[in-house]
N, C-alpha and C positions, 0 to 999 in steps of 0.2 A: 629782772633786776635793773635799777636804774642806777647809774652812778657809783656800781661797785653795791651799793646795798641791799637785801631784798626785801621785798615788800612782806612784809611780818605776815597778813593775812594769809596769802599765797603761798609762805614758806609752811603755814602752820595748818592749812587744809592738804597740802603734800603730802604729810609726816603725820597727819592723823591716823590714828587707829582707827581699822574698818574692819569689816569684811574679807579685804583682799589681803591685810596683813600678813598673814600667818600662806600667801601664796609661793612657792618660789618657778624659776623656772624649770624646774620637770615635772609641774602640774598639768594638764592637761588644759589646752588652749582653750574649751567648752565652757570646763570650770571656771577658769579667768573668766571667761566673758560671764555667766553667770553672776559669779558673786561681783562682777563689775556695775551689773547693769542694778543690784541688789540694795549696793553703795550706792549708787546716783538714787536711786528712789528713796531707799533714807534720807539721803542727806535734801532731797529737794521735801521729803512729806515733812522733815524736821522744819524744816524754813518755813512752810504753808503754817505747819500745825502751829507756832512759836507768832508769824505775824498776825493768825487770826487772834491768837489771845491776846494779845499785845494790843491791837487795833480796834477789836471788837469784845473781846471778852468774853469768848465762843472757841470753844475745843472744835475738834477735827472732824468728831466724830457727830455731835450735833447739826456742825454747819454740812456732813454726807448726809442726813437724816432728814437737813431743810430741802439739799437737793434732791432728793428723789422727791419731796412731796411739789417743790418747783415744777418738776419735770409732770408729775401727776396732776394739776388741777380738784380732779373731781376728787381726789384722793387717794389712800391707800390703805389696805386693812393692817393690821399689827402687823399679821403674821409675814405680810407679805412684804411688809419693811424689814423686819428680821432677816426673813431671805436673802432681799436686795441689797442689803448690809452686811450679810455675811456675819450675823450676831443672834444672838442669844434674845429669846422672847423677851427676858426678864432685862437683857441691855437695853431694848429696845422702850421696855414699859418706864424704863430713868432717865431712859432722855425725852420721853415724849410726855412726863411728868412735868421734866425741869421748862421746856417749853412750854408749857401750856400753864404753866406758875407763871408765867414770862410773859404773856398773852400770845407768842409769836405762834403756836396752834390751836386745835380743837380739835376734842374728839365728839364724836356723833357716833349711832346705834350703826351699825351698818343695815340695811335694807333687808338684806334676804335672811342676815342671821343676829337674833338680838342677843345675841351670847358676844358675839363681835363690836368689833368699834371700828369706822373707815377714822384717819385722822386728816388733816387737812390744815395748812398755812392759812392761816388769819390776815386780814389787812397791812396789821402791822409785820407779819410773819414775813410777806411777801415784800413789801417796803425794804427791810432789813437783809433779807435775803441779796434781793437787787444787787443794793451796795457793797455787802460782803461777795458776792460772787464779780462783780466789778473787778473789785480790788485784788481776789484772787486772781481774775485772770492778768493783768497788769504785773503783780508776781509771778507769775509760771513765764509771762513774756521775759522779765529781765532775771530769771533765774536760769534761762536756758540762749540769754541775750549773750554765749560766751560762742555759741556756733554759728553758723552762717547759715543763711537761708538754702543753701544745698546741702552743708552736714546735716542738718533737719529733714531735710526731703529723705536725704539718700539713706539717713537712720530708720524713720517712718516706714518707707518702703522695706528694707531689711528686716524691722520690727515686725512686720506687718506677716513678710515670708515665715519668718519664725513661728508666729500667732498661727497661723494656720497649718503648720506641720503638727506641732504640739497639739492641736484639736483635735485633729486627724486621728492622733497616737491615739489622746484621751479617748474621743467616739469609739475607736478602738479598743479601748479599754474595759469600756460600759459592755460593749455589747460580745462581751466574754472572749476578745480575742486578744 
């Protein structure tokens, strides 16, 4: 608040409806942090998702589908984009339509199997990517530009203990225990 008034944005991401809404205090403190950490990944993929269309004119899920094949060079098969995306064969075969309408990929036989396709960033795929993945990072920096370079560290680290408990459990899970 400055000046006795407060800042409308601020007052009005407080008082949002989320996730943690419906929390009170004799919830259990796990929970809270749960559906905390639930809320900030919404609210921060909402912001990503909203400026890439805004800026580039590319959904969320396409500009994930540019990064894996960034990250890949030689390429990558459907199926194994689906995997890495955590999506449906058929999600997969609509975005990698709408790009390659777009010229930003290409699909090719895959090698060992002609039933398959590796796909692959094109010229301009890789150009376009660049700039959008730029720009995202410049977002993720001033969207998280609210904590200090040791709430960051010390989140990461804590994050990170978490990450590997929950794996633990999960391995544990798989392997019938």
């Amino acid at each position: 608040m400055r000046g006795g008034k407060s800042n409308g944005r601020a007052s009005r991401a407080a008082t949002a409806v989320d996730l943690e809404t419906r929390l009170t205090d004799g919830h259990h403190q796990a929970l809270k942090l749960w559906l905390r950490l639930l809320s900030c990944t919404n609210l921060v993929e909402a912001q990503v998702r909203n400026r890439l269309r805004a800026a580039f004119g590319i959904t969320l899920a396409r500009f994930d589908l540019m990064a894996q094949l960034e990250r890949n060079p030689a390429g990558l098969r459907m199926n194994e984009l689906s995997r890495r995306l955590m999506v449906s064969g058929a999600n997969v075969t609509g975005l990698t339509d709408q790009l390659e309408k777009e010229g930003l990929v290409a699909r090719a036989d895959a090698p060992a199997d002609r039933r398959a396709y590796t796909v692959k960033l094109t010229a301009a795929g890789r150009a376009l990517f660049a700039r959008m993945a730029a720009a995202h990072e410049r977002w993720v920096i001033e969207l998280f530009s609210g904590l200090s370079a040791n709430d960051k560290a010390q989140t990461h680290r804590l994050l990170a203990k978490l990450k590997v408990h929950v794996a633990s459990l999960t391995r544990g899970t798989e392997e019938g225990g």
